[in-house]
N, C-alpha and C positions, 0 to 999 in steps of 0.2 A: 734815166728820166728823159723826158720826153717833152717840149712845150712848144707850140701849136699858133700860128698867131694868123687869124684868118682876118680880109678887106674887102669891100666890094659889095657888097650889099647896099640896099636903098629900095626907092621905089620906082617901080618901073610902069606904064600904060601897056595895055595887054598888047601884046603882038611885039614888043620891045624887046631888047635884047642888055643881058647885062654879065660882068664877068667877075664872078670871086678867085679870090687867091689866097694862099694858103703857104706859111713857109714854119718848117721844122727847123727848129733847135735842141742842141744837147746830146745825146750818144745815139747816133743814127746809124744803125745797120748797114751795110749795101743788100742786101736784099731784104725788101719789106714794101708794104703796101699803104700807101694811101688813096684819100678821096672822100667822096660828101656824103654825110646824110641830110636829111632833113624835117621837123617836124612840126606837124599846121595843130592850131589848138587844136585841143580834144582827141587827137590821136597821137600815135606811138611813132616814135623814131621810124625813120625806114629809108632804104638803100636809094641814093639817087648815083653815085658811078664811082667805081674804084679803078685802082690800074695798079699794077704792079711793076718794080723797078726792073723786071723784065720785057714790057710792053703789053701786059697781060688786060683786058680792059673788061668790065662788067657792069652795065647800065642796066637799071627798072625799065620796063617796059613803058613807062609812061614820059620817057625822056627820051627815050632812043629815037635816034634822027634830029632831036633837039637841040640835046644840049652835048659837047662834046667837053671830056677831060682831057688834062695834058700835065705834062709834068717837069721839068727841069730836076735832071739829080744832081747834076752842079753845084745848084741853090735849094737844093732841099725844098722844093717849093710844086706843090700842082696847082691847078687852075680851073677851072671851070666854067667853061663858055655858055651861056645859056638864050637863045635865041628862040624869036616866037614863043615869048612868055605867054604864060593862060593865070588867070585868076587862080584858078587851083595848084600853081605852085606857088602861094601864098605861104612861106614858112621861114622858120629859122635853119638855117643852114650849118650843119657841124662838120669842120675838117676834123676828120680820123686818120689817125697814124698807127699800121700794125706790123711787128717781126715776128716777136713770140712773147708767148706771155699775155696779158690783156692789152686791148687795144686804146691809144691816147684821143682824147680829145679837146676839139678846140671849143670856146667858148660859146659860140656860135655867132652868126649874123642874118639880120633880117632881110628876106627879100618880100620884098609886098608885091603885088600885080594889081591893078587899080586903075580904072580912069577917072 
């Protein structure tokens, strides 16, 4: 088992910048994958950046050059940097954690974009 505890969310004025974080507990693999989804009402989950504990990294196109992931395996913990927010990433934010098997999830948190 897997448990997830993501911070960092709020609301931010568009052009703003804000940063979630994310730490793993309980039986953690060394190689395995974390990072964010995110989902705005009315639509479906979807990818906003992974990285793998090998430095492997995978951003949506609508973030890239935005928002940059990071990770500490140390602390079991990535991050997620988000700069030059836009209205349209108005959403909940879920840290995911994957080795094998189905992937875990964290509760989620809000990020609003708003002035």
């Amino acid at each position: 088992q897997v448990q997830l505890v993501e911070s960092g969310g709020g609301l931010v004025q568009p052009g703003g910048s804000l940063r979630l974080s994310c730490a793993a507990s309980g039986t953690i693999r060394g190689i395995n994958v974390m990072g964010w989804y995110r989902q705005a009402p009315g639509k479906q989950r979807g990818l906003v950046a992974t990285l793998s504990s090998g430095g492997r990294t995978n951003y949506a196109g609508s973030v890239q050059g935005r928002f940059t992931i990071s990770r500490d395996n140390g602390k079991n913990t990535v991050y997620l940097q988000m700069n030059s927010l836009e209205p349209e990433d108005t959403a909940v934010y879920f840290c995911m954690y994957y080795d094998v098997g189905s992937p875990y999830w964290g509760q989620g948190t809000q990020v609003t974009v708003s002035s």
